[in-house]
N, C-alpha and C positions, 0 to 999 in steps of 0.2 A: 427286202431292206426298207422298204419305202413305210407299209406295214409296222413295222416298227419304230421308225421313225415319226409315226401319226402317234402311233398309241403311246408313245413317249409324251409328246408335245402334248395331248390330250389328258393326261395326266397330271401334268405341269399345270395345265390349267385349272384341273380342275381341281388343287390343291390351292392355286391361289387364290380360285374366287370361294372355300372354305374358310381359307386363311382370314378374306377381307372379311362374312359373314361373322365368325368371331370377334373380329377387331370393333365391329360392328355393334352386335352383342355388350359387347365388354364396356362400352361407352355408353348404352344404354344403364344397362346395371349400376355403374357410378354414379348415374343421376338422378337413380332412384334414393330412394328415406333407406337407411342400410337395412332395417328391420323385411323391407319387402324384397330389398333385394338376397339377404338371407334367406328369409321363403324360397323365393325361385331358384336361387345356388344349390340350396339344401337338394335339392332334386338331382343335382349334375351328380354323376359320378366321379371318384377322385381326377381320374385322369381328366375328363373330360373339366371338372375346376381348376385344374393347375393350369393346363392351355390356357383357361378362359382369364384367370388371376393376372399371368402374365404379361398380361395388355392393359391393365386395371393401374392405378398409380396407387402406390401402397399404404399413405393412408387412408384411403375409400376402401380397401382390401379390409384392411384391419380392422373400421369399423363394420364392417360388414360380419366378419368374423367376431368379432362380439359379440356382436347377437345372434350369432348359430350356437355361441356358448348359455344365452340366456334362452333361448330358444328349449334347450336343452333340459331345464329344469322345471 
């Protein structure tokens, strides 16, 4: 039981200090020029952009994603 009870706890944590790393992340990227931080997104895989988006405030999202459109051509 006890066993269990660590590898829980252990886990728990080690989803929140992910969590913060992200949040982390995310606040970096908005302060970049959108054009570089498209570069570096362009790299994320979907899922791993949506998590990272979600912590972004949504007009810095959105210019960011305009330039993954010009980027594009």
């Amino acid at each position: 039981m006890e066993l269990k009870k660590f590898l829980e706890q252990s886990l728990t944590k080690i989803d929140k200090q992910d969590e913060q790393k992200i949040q982390n992340f995310a606040k970096i990227c908005q302060n970049m020029k959108p054009a570089n931080a498209a570069k570096i997104l362009d790299q994320l895989e979907s899922d791993e952009l949506e998590r990272l988006v979600s912590f972004m405030d949504i007009r810095r999202v959105s210019a960011i994603l305009a330039n993954f459109c010009l980027q594009s051509f």
